[in-house]
N, C-alpha and C positions, 0 to 999 in steps of 0.2 A: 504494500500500500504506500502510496505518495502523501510522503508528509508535506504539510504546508509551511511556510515560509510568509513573514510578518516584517516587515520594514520598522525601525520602532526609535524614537528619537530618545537616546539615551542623554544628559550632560551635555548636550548641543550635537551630538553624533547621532549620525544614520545610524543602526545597525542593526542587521539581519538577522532573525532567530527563528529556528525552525520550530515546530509544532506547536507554535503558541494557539491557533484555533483550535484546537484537538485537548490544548489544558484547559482554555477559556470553558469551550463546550461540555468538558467534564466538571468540571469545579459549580458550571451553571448548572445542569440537573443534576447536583448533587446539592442544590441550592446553600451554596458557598456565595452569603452576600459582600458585596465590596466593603469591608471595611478592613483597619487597620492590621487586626490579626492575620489576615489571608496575604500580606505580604512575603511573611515568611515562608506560606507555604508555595506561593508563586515562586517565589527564588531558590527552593528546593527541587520543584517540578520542574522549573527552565531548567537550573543546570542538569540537569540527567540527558538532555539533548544538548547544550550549550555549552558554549565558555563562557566563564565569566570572570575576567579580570580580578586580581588579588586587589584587595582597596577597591573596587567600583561596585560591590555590592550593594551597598545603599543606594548609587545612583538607580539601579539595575530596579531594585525594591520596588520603588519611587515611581519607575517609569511604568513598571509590569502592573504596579496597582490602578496607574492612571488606565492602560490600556485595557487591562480588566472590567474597570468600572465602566469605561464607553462602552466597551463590550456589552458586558450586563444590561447597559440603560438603552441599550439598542435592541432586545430582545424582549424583556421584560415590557417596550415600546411597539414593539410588533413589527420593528424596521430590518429591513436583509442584510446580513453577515455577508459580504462577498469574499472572501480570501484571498481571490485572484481579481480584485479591484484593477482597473485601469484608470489611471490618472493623466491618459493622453498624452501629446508629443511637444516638446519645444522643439522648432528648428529639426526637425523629423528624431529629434532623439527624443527617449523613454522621461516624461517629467519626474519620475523618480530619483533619473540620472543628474538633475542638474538640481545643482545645490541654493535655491534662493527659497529660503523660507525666515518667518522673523525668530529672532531670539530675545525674550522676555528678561528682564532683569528684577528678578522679585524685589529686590533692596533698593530700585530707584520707583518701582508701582506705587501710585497713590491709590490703586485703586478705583480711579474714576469711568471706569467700563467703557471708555468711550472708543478705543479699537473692538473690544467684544460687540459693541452694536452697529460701529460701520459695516464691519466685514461683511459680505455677501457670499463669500466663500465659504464661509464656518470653520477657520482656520483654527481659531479659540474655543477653547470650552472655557465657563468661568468656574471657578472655584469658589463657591460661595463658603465655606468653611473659612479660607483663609483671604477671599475676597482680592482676588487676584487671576490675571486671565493666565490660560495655559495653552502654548500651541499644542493641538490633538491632530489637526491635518495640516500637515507641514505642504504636503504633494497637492494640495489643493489652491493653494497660496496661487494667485497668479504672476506669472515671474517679470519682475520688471517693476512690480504697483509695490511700493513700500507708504501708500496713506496713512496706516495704522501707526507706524513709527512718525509722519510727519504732523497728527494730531496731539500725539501724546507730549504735554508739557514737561516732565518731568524727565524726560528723556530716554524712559525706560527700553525700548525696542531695538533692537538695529536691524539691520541687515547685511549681506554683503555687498562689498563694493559694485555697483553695477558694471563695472571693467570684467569683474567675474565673468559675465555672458557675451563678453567678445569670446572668448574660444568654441561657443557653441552656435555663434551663426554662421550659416550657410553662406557661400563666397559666389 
């Protein structure tokens, strides 16, 4: 059987882990709610298919729960789990491939939601707990538009440099 493979923003890094649908979908009928205890057991059930870096545990924690919980609130919502999602092409390459998504600075967020409500992508999920946005669809972002970072007063957002996507147009 072909295990699946999940794209997953760890610490501002892409990275790839295989069977995470297959953990999500067990952990969920086995009605494993998202809360803080089932981190541990996500980072026990990733590594048995994974690596995970010495010290990057916690990030690892962190990100499996977020991805967890969208998971969950997606299902428990009635909306499709697609595993082999397409996020379409920049410049005929895979949007997965090309690295323009924003990066949140929890310690400069005032909190003022005001990227979570522009966006038309749903590149954010908010956090209402710690009342703070969190990128959940990095591949969604569309590449080039950094609006979200140019409203935010505080400064919290970036991006990368838009020079980044000179290597990936077409000549």
């Amino acid at each position: 059987m072909k295990k699946s493979t999940r794209i997953v923003l760890i610490g501002g890094n892409l990275i790839g882990l295989v069977c995470l649908n297959e953990i999500f979908e067990t952990l969920y009928k086995s009605k494993n709610h998202p809360d803080k205890k089932i981190q541990e057991k996500l980072l026990s059930l990733v590594q048995q298919e994974n690596y995970i870096p010495p010290g990057q545990k916690s990030l690892y924690a962190q990100a499996l729960y977020r991805e967890y919980s969208l998971y969950y609130q997606k299902k428990i919502s009635g909306l499709r789990i697609d595993a082999r999602m397409s996020y379409g092409t920049y410049q005929g390459i895979p949007r997965e491939n090309i690295p323009w998504y924003p990066t949140v600075f929890d310690e400069k967020c005032d909190g003022c939601k005001k990227c979570y409500d522009m966006c038309p992508q749903k590149v954010y999920y908010w956090d209402d707990k710690n009342s703070k946005p969190k990128v959940i669809n990095p591949f969604v972002c569309v590449v080039g538009c950094s609006e979200c970072a140019e409203i935010c007063k505080p400064k919290a957002i970036s991006f990368p440099p838009l020079s980044i996507l000179d290597s990936f147009k077409s000549d």
